[in-house]
C-alpha positions in Angstrom: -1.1 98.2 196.5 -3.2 94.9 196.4 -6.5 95.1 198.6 -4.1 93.3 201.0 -1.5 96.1 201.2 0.9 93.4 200.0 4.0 95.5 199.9 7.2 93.0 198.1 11.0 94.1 199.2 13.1 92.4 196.6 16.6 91.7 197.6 17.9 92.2 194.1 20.9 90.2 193.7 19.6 87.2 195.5 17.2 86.9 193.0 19.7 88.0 189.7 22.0 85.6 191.1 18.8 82.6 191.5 19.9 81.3 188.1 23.3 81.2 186.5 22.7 83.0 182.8 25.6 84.6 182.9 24.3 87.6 184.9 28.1 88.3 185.7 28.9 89.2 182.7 26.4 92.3 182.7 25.6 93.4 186.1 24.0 96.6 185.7 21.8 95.3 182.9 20.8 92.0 184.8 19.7 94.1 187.5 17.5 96.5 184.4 16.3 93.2 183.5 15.5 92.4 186.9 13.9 95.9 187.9 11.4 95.9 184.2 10.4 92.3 185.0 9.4 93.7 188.6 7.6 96.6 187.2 5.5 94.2 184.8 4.6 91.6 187.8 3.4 94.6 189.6 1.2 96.1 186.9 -0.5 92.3 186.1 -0.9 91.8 189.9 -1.2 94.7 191.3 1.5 94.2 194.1 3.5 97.1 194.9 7.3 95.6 194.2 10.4 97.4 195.7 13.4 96.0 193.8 16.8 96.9 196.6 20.1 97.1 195.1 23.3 97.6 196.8 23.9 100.8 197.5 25.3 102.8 200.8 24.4 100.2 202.5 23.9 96.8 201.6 20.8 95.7 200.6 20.0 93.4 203.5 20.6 96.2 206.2 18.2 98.4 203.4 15.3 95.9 203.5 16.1 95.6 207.2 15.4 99.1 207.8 12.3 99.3 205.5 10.7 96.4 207.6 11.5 98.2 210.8 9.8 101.4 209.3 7.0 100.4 208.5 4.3 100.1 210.3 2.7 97.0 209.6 5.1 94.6 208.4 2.9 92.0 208.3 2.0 93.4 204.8 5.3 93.1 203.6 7.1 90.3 201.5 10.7 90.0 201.7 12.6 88.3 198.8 15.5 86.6 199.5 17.5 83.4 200.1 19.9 85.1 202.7 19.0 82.8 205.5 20.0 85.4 208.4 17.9 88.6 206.4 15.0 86.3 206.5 15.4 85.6 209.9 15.4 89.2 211.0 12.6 90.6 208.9 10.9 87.8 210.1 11.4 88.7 213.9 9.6 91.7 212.4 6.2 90.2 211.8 7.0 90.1 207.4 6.6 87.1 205.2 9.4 85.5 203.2 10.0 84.1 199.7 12.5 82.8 198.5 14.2 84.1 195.0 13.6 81.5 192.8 10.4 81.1 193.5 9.9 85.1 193.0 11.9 84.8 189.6 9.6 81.9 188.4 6.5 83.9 189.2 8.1 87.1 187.2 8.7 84.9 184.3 5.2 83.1 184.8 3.4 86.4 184.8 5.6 88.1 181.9 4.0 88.7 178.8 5.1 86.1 175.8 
């Protein structure tokens, strides 16, 4: 965790699907991709980065539960450009970013 307790909830396929590189073709490893690059931002900032993929449930009602779980969202960052998941985990008390933005600051803070 940052001194802050900034806690990120990374809506993964919003931010896979932020740039057309032909993700599509290659799911699963877009998603690897996605999860490594995460794991590398953390380690140079020192955030603690949750990457959510689909899974039971979608990932929205996922990130929607974590919010609601924890108990001070105001630490957490949600990633996402799903209009009505920001709007909920806002109404929560977390902050929102949207997932190009995130993916640029991946890339920024990737090594190379």
């Amino acid at each position: 965790m940052t001194p802050e307790g900034v806690r990120v909830l990374v809506d993964a396929m919003n931010v896979v699907g932020s740039r057309p590189d032909g993700w599509w073709r290659d799911r699963e490893g877009a998603l690897r991709r996605l999860e490594a690059a995460a794991a590398a931002y953390a380690g140079a900032t020192g955030e603690e980065v949750v990457v959510v993929r689909e899974g039971p449930v979608t990932a929205d009602e996922e990130i929607v539960r974590l919010v609601e779980a924890d108990p001070a969202p105001e630490r957490l960052r949600v990633v996402t450009s799903d209009r009505a998941l920001a709007a909920r985990v806002r109404r929560q008390g977390a902050s929102v970013e949207g997932s190009g933005a995130f993916r640029r600051r991946l890339e920024a803070a990737s090594p190379g």
